[in-house]
N, C-alpha and C positions, 0 to 999 in steps of 0.2 A: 835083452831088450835094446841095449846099445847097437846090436850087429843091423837090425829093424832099421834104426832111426835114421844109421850112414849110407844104409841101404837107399834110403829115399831120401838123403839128405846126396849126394852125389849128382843125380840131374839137377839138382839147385842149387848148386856151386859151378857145375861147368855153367850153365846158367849165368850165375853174377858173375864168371870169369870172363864170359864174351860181352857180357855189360861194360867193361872196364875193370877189373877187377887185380888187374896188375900194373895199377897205378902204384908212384912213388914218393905219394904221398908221405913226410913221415907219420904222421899224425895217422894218417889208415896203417900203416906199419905199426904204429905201436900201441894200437888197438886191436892189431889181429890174433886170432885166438893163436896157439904155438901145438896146440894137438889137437890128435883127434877127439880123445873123451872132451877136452874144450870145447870144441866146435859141436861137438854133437850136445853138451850141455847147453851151450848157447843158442843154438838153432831151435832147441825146444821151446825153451823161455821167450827167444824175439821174432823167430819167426812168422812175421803176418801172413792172416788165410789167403785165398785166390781169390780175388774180386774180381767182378765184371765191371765194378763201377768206373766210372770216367772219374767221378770226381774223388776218389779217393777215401770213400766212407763205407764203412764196413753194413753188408747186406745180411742178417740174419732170414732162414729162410722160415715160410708161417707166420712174418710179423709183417702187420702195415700199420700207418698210421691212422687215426681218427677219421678225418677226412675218407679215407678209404671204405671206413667200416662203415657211414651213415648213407641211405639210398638217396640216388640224386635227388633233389624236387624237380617237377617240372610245372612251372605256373602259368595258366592257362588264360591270356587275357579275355577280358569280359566288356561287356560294350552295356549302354541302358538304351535301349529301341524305342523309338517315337514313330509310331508312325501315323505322318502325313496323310486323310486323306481327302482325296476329290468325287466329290457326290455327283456323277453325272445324268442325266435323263430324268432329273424330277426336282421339284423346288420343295425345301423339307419346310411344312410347316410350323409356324410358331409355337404350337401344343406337342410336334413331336422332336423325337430325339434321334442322333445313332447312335446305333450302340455294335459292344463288339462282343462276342463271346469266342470263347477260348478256352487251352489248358494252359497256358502259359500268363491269365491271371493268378495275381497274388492266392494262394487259399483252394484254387484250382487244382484238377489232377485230368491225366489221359481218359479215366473214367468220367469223371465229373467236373462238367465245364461250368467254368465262372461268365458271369457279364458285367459289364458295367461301359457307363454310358459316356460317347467321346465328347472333347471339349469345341466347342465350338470356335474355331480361329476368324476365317471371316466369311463372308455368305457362300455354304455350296463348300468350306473345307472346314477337316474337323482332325482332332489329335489326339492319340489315346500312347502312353508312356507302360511298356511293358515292367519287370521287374529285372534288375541284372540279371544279364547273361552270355554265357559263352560265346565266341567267336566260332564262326563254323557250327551254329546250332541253325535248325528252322522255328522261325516264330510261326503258329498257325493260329487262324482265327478267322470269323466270318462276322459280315456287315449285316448290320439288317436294321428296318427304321420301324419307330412305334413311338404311340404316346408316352409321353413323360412320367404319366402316371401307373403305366401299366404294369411296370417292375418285375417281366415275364421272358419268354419265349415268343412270345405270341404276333411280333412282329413279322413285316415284309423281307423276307432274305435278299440282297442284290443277283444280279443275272449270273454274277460267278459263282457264288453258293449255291443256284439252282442246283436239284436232286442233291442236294446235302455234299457237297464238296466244297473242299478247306482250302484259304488264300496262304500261301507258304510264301515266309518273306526269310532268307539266311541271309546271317547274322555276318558282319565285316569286321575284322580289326579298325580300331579307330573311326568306325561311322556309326553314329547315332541315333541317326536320322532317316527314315526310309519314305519313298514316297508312293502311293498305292492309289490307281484312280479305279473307283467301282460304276457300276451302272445299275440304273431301275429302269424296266422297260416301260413301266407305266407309273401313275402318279397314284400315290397312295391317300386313302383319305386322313382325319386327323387320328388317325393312328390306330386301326384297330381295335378301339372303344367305342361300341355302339352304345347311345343313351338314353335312358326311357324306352325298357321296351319291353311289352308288356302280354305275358303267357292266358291266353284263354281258354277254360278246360270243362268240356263238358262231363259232367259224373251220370251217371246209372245205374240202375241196380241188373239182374243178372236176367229180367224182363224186356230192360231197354228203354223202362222208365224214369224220368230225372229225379234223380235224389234231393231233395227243395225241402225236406223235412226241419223244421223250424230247430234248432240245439242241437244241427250236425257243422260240423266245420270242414273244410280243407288244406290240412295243412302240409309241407312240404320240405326236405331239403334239397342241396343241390349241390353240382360238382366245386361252385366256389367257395360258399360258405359250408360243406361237411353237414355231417348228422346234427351239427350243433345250432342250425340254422332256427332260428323262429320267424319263419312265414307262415301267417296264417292268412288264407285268401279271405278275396271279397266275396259276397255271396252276391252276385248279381239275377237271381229271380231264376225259374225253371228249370234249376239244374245247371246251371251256368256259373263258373268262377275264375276270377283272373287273380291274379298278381305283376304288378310294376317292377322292374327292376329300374335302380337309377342307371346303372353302367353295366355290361358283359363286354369282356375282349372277344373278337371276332375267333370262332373256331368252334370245335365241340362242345356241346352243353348237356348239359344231363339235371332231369327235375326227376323227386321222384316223390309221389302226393301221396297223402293218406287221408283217409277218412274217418273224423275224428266224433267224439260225441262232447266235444269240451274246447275249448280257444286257450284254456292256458296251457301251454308249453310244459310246466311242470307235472300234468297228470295225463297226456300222451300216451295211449300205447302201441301209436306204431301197427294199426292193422293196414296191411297190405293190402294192394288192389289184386285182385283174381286175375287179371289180364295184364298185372306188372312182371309178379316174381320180384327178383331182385334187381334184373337189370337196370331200371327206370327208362325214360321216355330221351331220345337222344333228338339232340337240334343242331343243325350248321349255322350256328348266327354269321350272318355276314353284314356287309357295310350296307344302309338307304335301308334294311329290313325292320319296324320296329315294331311287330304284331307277329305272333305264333298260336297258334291254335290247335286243339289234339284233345283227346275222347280217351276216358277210361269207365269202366265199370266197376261194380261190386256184387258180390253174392255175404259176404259176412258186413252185414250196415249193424254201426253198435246202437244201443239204442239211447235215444236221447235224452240231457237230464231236464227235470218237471219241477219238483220238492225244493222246498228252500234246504239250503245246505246248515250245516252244523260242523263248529269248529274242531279242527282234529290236530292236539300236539301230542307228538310223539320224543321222547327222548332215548336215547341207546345210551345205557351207563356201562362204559366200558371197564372189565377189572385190568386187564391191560392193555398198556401205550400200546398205537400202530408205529410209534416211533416219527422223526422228526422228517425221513424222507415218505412218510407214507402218502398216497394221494388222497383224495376223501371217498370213504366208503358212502356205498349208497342205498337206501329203502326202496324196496321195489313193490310200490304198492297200488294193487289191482292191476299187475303185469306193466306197472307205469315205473320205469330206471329214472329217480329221482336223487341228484346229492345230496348227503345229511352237511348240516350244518354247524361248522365246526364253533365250540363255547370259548369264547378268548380267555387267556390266559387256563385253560381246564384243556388237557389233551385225552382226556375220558369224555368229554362229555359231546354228544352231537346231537341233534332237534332237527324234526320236521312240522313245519307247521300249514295247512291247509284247510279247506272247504271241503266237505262231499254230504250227499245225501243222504238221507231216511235210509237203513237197511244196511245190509251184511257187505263187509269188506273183509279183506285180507292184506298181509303183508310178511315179506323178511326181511332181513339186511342179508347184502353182497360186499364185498371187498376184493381186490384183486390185488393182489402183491408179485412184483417182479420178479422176484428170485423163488416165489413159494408156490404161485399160481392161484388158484380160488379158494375164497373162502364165504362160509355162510353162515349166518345164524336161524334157527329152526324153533320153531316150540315144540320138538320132542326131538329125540334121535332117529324117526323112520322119515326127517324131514318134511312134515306136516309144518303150513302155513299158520305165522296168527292171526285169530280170528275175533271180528269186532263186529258188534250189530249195532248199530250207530242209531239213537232215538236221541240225539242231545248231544249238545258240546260234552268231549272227552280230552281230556290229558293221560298219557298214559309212557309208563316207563319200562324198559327193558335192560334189564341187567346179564350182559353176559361179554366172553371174548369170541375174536377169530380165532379159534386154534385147532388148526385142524383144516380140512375141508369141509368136513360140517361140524357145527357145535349147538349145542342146547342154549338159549336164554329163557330166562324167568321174565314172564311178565305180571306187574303189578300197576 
């Protein structure tokens, strides 16, 4: 092992010998080893590794320090954008607003764009503050002016958004502030809400006779207010009936009528006009228009009511909760979707209370649940209607659950 060590210990003595090594020093004299097992004892023991370092610190290889091992950051300044703008070609009325839509509002996504409405600075400019963001990003968004009230889409777009193209503002280190002038080629009225305006609709039967029958109605809803709508027209004489609206924002409109044999809302069933279908009756409302006019028919007219009515309450005794997210189930009686009425502090109990006439009715209960889909109550399992022949005020109870898609209740 020793013949090894002089081995390779020999180029590192001539080494420290052309260093100086035959200094006469005594002091290195009388520290120098006197053999060779010494020296090769000694060189094992003191001998330092081969550095490349300058500074004299010993480099293990595989090792770095802390610093080393964590990935850099790199932080990406972010700016908050205001943009400035100038409303050119139209003086914005008192009633209306700008506004801005965007994906780069708060709440917003590339799919689904946000609006909200800019601040007025001073006549003709306006200022709307994005949410932090990046440097080197593009802010996109479009102008467009509309009533205050309208809280839509439904507004004027300016000349640069015409055919649906987006105003791209990129974003600056250190600027905040961007300034955007737009244009309207023409002057907008007060804002795409036409007021008072009023649908006139002639009915007939499948002869082309007007429907004028005294206990029919026309009721309707519409693409603003939903199926949920209670309009019931005016019966203006020969077949003839209108409805007012107070306000429509300028653009598509859609009525869709029915002919009814009853004015309350709660006992509806929604028969269809023969020459509707589903679509309903389509309108361009636009601005200065406030009169519409349009013709449907019928072949199924229900027939109207005559008899004085007699009280009908019904209660559903539930054995069990629809639970705390349920919606309220509903009595569907004579093809009329009506909601039950839920008993405070009782989450079994729900009531319907109404009017109808002399003779034979029907009903079930409906419920629909989220996560389970339908459900019914029946008076037998081959789902068979209950059935009531009505000569007098009735009260009457039904004791059963949802469980299932269809289920049996007891009535008493």
């Amino acid at each position: 092992m020793k013949k090894n060590v002089l081995a390779l210990l020999l180029p590192s003595l001539l080494v420290l010998a052309a260093c100086g090594g035959t200094s006469s020093s005594s002091s290195e004299e009388a520290s120098s080893p006197t053999s060779s097992e010494e020296v090769s004892s000694s060189s094992e023991e003191t001998l330092p590794p081969v550095s490349s370092s300058s500074s004299g610190e010993e480099e293990i290889p595989g090792s770095s320090t802390s610093e080393e091992d964590s990935e850099p950051v790199i932080v990406i300044p972010t700016v908050t954008p205001t943009i400035h703008l100038t409303i050119d070609g139209i003086t914005v009325l008192e009633e209306n607003g700008i506004y801005i839509g965007s994906p780069n509002i708060e709440g917003a996504s590339a799919e689904v764009w946000g609006y909200a409405e800019a601040t007025l600075e001073t006549a003709g400019t306006y200022s709307y503050t994005f949410p932090e963001t990046e440097i080197e990003q593009y802010i996109v968004f479009q102008v467009y002016v509309q009533n205050k009230e309208g809280g839509d889409w439904s507004g004027v777009l300016c000349d640069e958004c015409a055919g649906n193209k987006d105003i791209q503002v990129l974003t600056e280190e250190g600027v905040n502030d961007y300034d955007v002038t737009v244009t309207f080629s023409s002057q907008p009225d007060s804002s795409n809400v036409v007021s008072d305006v009023t649908f006139t609709l002639t009915a007939s039967d499948a002869e082309g006779n007007p429907i004028d029958e005294e206990g029919l109605y026309i009721v309707a809803y519409d693409s603003i207010n939903g199926g949920g709508s209670e309009t019931v027209w005016n019966n203006e004489g020969n077949g003839v009936y209108s409805y007012t609206y107070e306000s429509i924002p300028v653009g598509a409109f859609t009525i869709n009528p029915y002919l009814e044999a009853t004015n309350d809302i709660t006992k509806i069933t929604w028969n269809k006009s023969d020459t509707l279908g589903s679509a309903g009756y389509h309108f361009d409302i636009v601005s200065g228009v406030n009169e519409y006019n349009f013709a449907a028919s019928w072949t199924n007219i229900p027939t109207p009511s005559t008899g004085e009515g007699y009280e009908v309450s019904i209660t559903l005794s539930l054995t069990e909760s629809l639970g705390e997210e349920a919606e309220y189930p509903k009595i569907v009686f004579d093809e009329s979707w009506i909601p039950l009425t839920p008993t405070e502090g009782d989450d079994l109990t729900w009531t319907y209370e109404s009017t109808y006439e002399e003779g034979a009715h029907s009903f079930y209960f409906y419920w629909w649940n989220a996560a389970e889909g339908d459900h019914r109550i029946y008076a037998d399992e081959n789902g068979s209607l209950f059935q009531i022949d009505l000569t007098g005020d009735v009260a009457l109870t039904v004791t059963g659950a949802f469980d299932g898609a269809t289920s049996v209740g007891t009535l008493a």
